[in-house]
HTML snippet that shows the backbone in 3Dmol.js (N, CA, C, O; Angstrom):
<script src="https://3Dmol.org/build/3Dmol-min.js"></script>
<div id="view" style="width:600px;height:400px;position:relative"></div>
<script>
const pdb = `
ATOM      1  N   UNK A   1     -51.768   9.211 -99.731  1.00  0.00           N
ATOM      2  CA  UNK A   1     -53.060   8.650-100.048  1.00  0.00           C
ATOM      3  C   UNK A   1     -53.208   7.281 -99.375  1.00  0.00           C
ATOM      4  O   UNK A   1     -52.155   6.644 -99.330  1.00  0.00           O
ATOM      5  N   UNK A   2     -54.283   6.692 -98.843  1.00  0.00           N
ATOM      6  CA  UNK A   2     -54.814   5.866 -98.208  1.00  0.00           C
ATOM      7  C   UNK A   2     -55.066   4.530 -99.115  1.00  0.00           C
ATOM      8  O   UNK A   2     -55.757   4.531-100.134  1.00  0.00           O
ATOM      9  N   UNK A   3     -54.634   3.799 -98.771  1.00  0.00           N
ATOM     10  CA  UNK A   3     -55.122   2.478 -99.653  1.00  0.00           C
ATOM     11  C   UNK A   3     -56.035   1.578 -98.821  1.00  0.00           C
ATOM     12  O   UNK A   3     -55.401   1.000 -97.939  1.00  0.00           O
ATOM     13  N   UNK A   4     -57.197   1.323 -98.842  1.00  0.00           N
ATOM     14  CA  UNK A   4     -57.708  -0.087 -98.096  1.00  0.00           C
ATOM     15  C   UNK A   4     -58.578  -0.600 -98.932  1.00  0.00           C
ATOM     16  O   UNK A   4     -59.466  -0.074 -99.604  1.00  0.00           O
ATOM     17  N   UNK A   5     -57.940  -2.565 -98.726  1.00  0.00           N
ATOM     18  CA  UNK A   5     -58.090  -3.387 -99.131  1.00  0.00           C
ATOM     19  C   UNK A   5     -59.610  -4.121 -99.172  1.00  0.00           C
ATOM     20  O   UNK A   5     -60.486  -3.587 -98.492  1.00  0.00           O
ATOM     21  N   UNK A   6     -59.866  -5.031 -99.757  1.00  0.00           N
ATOM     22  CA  UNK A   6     -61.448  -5.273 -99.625  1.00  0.00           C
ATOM     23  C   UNK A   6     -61.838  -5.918 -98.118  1.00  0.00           C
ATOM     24  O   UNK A   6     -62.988  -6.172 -97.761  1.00  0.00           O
ATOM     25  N   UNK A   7     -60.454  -6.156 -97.202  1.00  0.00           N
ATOM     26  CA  UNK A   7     -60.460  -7.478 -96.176  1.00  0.00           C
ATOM     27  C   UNK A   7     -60.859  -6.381 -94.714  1.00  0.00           C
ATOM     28  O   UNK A   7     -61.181  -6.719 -93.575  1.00  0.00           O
ATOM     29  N   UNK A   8     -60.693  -5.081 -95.267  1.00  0.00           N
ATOM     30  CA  UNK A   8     -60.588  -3.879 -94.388  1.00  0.00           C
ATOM     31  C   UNK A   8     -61.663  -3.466 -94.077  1.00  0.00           C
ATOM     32  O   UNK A   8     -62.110  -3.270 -92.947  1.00  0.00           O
ATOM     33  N   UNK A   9     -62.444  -3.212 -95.725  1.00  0.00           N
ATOM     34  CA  UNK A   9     -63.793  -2.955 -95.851  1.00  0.00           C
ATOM     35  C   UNK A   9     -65.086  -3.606 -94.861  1.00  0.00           C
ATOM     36  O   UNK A   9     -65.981  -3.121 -94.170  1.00  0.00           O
ATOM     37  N   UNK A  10     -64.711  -4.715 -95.156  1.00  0.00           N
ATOM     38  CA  UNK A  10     -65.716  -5.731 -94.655  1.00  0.00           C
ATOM     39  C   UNK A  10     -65.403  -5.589 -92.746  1.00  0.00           C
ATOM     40  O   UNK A  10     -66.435  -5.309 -92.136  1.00  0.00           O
ATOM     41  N   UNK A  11     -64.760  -5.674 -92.294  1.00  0.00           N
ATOM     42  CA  UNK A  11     -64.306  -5.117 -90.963  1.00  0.00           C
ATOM     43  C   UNK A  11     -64.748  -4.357 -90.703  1.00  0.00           C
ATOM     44  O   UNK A  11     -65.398  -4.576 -89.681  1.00  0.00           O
ATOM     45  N   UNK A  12     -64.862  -3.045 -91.168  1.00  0.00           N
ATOM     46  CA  UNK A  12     -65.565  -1.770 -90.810  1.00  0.00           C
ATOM     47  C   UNK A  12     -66.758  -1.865 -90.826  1.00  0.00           C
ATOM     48  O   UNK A  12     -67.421  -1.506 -89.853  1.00  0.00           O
ATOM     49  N   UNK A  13     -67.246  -2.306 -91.791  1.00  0.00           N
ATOM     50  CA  UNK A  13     -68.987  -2.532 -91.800  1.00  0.00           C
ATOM     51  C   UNK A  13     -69.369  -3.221 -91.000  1.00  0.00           C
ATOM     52  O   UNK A  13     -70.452  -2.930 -90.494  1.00  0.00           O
ATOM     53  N   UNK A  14     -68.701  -4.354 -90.566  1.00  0.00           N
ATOM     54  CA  UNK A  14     -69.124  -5.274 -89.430  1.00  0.00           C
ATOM     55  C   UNK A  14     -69.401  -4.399 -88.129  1.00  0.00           C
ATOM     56  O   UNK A  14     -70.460  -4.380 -87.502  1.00  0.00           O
ATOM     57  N   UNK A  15     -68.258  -3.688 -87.848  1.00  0.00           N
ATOM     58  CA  UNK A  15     -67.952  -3.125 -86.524  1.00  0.00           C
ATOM     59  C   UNK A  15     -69.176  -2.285 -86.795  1.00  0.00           C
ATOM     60  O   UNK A  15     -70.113  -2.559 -86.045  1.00  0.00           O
ATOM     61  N   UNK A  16     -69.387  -1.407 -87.605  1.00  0.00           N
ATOM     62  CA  UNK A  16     -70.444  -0.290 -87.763  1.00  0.00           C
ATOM     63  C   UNK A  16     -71.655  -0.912 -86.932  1.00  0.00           C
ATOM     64  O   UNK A  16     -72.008  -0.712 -85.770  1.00  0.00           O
ATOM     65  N   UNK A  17     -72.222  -1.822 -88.038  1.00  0.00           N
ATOM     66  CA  UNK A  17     -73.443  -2.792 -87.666  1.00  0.00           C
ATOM     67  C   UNK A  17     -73.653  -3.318 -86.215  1.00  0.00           C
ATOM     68  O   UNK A  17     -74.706  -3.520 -85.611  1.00  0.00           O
ATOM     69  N   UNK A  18     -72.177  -3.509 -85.769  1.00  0.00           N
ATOM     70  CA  UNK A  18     -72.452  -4.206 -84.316  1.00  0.00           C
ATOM     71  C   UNK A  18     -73.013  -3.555 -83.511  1.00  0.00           C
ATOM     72  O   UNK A  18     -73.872  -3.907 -82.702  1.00  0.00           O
ATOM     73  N   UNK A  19     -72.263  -1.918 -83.798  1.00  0.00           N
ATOM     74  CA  UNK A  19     -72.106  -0.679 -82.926  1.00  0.00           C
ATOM     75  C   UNK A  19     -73.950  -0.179 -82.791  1.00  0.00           C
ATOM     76  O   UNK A  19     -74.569   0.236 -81.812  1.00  0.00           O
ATOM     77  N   UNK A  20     -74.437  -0.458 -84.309  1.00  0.00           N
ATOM     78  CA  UNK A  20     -75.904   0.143 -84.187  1.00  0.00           C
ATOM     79  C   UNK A  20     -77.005  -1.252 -83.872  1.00  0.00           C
ATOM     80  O   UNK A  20     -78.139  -0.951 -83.501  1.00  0.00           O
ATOM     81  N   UNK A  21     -76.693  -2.620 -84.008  1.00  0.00           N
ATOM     82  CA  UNK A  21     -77.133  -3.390 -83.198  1.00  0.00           C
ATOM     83  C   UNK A  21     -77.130  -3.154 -81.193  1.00  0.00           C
ATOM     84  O   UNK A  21     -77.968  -3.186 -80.292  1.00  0.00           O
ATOM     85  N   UNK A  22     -75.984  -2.978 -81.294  1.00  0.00           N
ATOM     86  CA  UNK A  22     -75.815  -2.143 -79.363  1.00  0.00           C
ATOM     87  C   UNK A  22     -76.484  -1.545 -79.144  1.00  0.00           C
ATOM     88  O   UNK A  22     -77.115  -1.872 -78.139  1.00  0.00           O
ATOM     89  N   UNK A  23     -76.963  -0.106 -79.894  1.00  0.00           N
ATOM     90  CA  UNK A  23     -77.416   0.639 -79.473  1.00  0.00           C
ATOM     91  C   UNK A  23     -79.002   0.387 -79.815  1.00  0.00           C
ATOM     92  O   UNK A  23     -79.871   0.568 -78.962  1.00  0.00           O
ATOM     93  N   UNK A  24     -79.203   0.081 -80.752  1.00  0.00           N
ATOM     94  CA  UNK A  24     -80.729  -0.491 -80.542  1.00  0.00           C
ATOM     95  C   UNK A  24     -81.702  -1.480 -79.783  1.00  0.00           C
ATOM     96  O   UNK A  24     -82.920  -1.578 -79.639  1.00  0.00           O
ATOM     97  N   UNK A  25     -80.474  -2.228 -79.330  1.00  0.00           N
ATOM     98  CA  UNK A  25     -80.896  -3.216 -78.027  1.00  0.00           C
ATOM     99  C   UNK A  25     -81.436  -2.628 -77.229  1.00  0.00           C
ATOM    100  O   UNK A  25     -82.599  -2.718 -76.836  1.00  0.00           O
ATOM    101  N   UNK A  26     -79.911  -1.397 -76.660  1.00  0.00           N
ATOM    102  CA  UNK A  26     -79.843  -0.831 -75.457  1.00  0.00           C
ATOM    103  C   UNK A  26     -81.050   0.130 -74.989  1.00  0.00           C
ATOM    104  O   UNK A  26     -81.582   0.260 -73.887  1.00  0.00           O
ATOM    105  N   UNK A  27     -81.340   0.887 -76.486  1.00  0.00           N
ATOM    106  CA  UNK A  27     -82.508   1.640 -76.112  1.00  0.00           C
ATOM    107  C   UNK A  27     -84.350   0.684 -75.868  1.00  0.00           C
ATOM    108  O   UNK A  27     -85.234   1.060 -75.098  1.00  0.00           O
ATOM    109  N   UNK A  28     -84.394  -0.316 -76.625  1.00  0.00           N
ATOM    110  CA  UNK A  28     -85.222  -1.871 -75.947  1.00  0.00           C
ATOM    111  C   UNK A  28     -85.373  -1.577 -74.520  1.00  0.00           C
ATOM    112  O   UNK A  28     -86.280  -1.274 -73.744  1.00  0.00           O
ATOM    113  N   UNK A  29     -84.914  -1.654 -74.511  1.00  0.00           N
ATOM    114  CA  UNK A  29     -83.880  -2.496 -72.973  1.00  0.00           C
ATOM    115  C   UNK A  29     -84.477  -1.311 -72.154  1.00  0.00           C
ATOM    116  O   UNK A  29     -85.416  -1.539 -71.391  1.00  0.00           O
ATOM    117  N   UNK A  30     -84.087  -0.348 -72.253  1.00  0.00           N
ATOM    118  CA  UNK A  30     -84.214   1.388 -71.678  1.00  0.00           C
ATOM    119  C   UNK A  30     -85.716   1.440 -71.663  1.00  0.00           C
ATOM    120  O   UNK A  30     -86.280   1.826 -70.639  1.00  0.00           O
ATOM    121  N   UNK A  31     -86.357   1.107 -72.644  1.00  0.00           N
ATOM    122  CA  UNK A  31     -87.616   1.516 -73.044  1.00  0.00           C
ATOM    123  C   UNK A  31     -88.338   0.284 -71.819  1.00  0.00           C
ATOM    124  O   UNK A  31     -88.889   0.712 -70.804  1.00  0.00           O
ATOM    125  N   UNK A  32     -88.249  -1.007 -72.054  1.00  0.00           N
ATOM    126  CA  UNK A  32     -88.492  -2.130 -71.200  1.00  0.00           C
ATOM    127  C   UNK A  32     -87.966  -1.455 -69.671  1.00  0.00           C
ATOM    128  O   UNK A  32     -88.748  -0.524 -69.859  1.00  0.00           O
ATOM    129  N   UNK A  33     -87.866  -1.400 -69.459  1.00  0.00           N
ATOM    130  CA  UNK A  33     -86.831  -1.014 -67.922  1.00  0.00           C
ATOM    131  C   UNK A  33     -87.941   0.392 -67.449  1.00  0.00           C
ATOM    132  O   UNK A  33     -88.444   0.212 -66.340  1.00  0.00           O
ATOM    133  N   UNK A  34     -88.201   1.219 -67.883  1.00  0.00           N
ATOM    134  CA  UNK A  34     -88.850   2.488 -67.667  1.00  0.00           C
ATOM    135  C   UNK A  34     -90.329   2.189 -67.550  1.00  0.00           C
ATOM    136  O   UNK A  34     -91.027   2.654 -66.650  1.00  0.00           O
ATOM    137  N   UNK A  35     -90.829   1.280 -68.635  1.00  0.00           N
ATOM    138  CA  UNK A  35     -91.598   1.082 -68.476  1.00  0.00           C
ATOM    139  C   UNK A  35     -92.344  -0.122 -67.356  1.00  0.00           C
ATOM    140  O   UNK A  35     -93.487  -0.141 -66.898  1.00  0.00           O
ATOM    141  N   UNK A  36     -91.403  -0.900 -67.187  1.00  0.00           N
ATOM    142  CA  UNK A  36     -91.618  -1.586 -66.041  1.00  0.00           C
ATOM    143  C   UNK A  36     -92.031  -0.817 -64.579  1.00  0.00           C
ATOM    144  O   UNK A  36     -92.948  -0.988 -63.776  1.00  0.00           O
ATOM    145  N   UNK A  37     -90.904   0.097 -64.652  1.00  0.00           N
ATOM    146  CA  UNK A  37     -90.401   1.041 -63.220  1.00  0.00           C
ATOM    147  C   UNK A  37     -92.149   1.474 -63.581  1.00  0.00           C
ATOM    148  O   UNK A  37     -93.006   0.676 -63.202  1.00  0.00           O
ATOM    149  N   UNK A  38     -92.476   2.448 -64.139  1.00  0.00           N
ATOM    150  CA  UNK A  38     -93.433   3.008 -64.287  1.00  0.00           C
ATOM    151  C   UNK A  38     -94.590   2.336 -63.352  1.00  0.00           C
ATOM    152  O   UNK A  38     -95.143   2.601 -62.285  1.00  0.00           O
ATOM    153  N   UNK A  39     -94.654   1.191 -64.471  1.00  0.00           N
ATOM    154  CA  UNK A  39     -95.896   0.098 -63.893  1.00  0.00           C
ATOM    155  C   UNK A  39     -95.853  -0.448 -62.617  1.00  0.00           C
ATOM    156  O   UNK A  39     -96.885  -0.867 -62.092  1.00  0.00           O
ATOM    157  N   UNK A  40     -94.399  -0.508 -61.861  1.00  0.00           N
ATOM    158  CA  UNK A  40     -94.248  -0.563 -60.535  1.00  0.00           C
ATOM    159  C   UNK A  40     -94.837   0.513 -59.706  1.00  0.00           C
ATOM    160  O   UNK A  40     -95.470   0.307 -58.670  1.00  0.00           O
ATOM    161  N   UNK A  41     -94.589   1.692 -60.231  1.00  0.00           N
ATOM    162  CA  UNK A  41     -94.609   2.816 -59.659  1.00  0.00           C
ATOM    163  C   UNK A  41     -96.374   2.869 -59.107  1.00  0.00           C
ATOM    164  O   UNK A  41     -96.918   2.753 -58.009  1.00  0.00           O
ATOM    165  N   UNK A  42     -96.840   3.095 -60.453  1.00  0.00           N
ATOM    166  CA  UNK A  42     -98.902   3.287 -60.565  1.00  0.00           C
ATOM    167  C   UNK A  42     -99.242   2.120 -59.505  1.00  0.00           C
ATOM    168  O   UNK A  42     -99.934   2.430 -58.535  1.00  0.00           O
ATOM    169  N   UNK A  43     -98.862   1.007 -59.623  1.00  0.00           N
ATOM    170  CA  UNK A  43     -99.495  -0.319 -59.386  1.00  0.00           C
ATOM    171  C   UNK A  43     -98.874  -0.625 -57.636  1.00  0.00           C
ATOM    172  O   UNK A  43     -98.775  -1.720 -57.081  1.00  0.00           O
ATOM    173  N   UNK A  44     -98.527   0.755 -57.072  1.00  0.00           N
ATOM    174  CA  UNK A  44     -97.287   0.082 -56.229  1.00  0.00           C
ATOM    175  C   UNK A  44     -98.201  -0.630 -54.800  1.00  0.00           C
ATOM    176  O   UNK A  44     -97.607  -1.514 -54.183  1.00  0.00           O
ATOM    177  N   UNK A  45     -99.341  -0.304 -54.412  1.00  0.00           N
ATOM    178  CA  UNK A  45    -100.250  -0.892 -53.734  1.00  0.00           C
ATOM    179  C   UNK A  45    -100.601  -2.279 -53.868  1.00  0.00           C
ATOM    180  O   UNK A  45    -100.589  -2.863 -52.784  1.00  0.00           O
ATOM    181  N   UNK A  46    -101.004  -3.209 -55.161  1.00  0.00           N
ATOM    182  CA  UNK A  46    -100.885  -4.188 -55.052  1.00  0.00           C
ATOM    183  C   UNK A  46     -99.681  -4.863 -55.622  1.00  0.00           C
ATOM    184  O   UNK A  46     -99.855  -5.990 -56.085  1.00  0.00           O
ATOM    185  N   UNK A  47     -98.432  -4.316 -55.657  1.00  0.00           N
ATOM    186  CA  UNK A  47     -97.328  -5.001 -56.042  1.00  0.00           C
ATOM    187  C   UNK A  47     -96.500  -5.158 -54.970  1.00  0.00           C
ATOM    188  O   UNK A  47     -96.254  -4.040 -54.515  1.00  0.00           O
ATOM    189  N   UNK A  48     -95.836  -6.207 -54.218  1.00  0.00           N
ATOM    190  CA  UNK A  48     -95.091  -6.049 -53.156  1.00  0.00           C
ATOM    191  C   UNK A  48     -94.165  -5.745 -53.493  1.00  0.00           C
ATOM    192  O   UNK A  48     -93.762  -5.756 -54.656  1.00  0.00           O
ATOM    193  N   UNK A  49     -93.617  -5.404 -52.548  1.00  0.00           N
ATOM    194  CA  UNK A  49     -91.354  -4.552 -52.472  1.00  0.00           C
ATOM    195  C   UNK A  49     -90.579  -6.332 -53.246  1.00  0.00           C
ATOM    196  O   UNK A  49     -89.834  -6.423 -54.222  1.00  0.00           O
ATOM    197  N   UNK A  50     -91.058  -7.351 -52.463  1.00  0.00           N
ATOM    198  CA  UNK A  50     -90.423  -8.469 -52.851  1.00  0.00           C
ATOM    199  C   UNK A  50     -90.459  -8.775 -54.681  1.00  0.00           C
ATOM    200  O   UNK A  50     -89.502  -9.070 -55.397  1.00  0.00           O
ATOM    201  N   UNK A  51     -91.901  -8.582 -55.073  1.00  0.00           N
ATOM    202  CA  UNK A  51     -92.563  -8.957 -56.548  1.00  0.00           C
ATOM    203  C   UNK A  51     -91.592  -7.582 -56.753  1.00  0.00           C
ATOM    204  O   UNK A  51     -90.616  -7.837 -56.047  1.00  0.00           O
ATOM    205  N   UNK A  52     -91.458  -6.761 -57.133  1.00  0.00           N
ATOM    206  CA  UNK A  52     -91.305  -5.281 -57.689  1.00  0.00           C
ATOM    207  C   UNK A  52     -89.332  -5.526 -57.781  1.00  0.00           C
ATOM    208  O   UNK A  52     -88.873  -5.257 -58.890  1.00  0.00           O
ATOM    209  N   UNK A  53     -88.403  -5.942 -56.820  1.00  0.00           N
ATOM    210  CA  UNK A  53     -87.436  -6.468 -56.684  1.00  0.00           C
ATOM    211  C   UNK A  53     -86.845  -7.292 -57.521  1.00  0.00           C
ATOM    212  O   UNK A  53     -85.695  -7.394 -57.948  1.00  0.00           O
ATOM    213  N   UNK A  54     -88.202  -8.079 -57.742  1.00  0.00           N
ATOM    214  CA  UNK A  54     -87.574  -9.323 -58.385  1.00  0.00           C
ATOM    215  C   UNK A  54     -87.818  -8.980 -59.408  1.00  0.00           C
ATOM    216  O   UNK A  54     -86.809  -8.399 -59.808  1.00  0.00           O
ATOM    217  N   UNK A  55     -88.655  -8.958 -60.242  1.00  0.00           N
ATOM    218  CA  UNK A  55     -88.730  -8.386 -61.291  1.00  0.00           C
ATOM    219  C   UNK A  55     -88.087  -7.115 -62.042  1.00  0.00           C
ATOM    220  O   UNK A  55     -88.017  -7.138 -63.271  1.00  0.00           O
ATOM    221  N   UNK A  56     -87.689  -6.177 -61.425  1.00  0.00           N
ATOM    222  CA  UNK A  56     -86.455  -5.129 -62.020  1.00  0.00           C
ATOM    223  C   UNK A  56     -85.224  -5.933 -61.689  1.00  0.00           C
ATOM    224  O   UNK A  56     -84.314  -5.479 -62.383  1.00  0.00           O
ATOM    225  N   UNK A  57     -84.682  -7.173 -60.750  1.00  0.00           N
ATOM    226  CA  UNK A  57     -83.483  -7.803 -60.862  1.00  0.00           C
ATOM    227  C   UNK A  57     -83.456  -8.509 -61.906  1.00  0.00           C
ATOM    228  O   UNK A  57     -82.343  -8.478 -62.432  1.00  0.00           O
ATOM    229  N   UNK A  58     -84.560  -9.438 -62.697  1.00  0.00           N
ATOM    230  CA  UNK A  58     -84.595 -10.310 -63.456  1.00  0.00           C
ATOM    231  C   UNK A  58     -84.372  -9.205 -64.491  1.00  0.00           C
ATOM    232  O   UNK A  58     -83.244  -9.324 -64.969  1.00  0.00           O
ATOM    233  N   UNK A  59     -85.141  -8.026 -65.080  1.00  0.00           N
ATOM    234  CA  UNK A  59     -84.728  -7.216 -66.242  1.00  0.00           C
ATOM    235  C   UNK A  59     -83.366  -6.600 -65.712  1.00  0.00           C
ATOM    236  O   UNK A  59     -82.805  -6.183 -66.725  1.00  0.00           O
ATOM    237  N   UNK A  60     -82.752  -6.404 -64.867  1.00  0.00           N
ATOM    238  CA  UNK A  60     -81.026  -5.936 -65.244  1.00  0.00           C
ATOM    239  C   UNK A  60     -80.619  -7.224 -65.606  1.00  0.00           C
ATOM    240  O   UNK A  60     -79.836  -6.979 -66.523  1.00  0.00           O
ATOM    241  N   UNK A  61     -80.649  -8.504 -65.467  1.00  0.00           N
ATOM    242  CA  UNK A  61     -79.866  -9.706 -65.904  1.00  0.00           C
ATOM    243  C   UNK A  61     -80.193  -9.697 -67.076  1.00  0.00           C
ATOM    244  O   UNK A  61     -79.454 -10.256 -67.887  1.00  0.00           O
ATOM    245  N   UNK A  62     -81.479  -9.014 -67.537  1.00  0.00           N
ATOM    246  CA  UNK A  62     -81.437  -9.708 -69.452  1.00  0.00           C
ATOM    247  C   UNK A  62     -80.978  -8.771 -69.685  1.00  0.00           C
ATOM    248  O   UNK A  62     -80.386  -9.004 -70.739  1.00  0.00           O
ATOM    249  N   UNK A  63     -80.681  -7.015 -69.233  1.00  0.00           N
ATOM    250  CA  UNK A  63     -79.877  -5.908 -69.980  1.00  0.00           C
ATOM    251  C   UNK A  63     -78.756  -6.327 -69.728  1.00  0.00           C
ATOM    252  O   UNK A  63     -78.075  -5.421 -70.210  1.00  0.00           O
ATOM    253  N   UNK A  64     -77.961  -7.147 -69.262  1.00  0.00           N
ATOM    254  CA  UNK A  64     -76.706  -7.332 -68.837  1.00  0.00           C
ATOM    255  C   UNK A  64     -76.003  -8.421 -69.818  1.00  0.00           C
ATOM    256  O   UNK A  64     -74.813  -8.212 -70.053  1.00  0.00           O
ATOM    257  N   UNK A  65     -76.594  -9.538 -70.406  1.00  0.00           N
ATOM    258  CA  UNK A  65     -76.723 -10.757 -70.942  1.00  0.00           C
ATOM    259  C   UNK A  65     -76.473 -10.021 -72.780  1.00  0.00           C
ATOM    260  O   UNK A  65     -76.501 -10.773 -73.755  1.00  0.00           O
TER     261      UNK A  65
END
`;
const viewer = $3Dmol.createViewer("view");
viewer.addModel(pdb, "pdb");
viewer.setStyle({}, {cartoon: {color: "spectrum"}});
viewer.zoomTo();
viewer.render();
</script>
């Protein structure tokens, strides 16, 4: 039989929480990112290669951060 302590408990829940903080960022992030691409995509006539660049480089640095 398994014994864990209250110091164990609290550890696990942390880690849990972190794990579904990650993943709710990540899908943000996913959702932001697609939808950008998108709006690059429709808009790609008045958006230059340079503007369109910079702006999907600046969103991988905040998914990265």
């Amino acid at each position: 039989m398994l014994s864990v302590d209250g110091h164990q408990n609290f550890y696990e829940l942390e880690m849990v929480s972190d794990c579904w903080l990650f993943v709710r960022l990540q899908m943000i992030i996913s959702m932001f990112m697609g939808t950008l691409s998108l709006t690059m995509i429709f808009y790609k006539d008045s958006i230059g290669s340079q503007l369109a660049g910079l702006a999907l480089t600046s969103a991988i640095t905040i998914m990265q951060v």
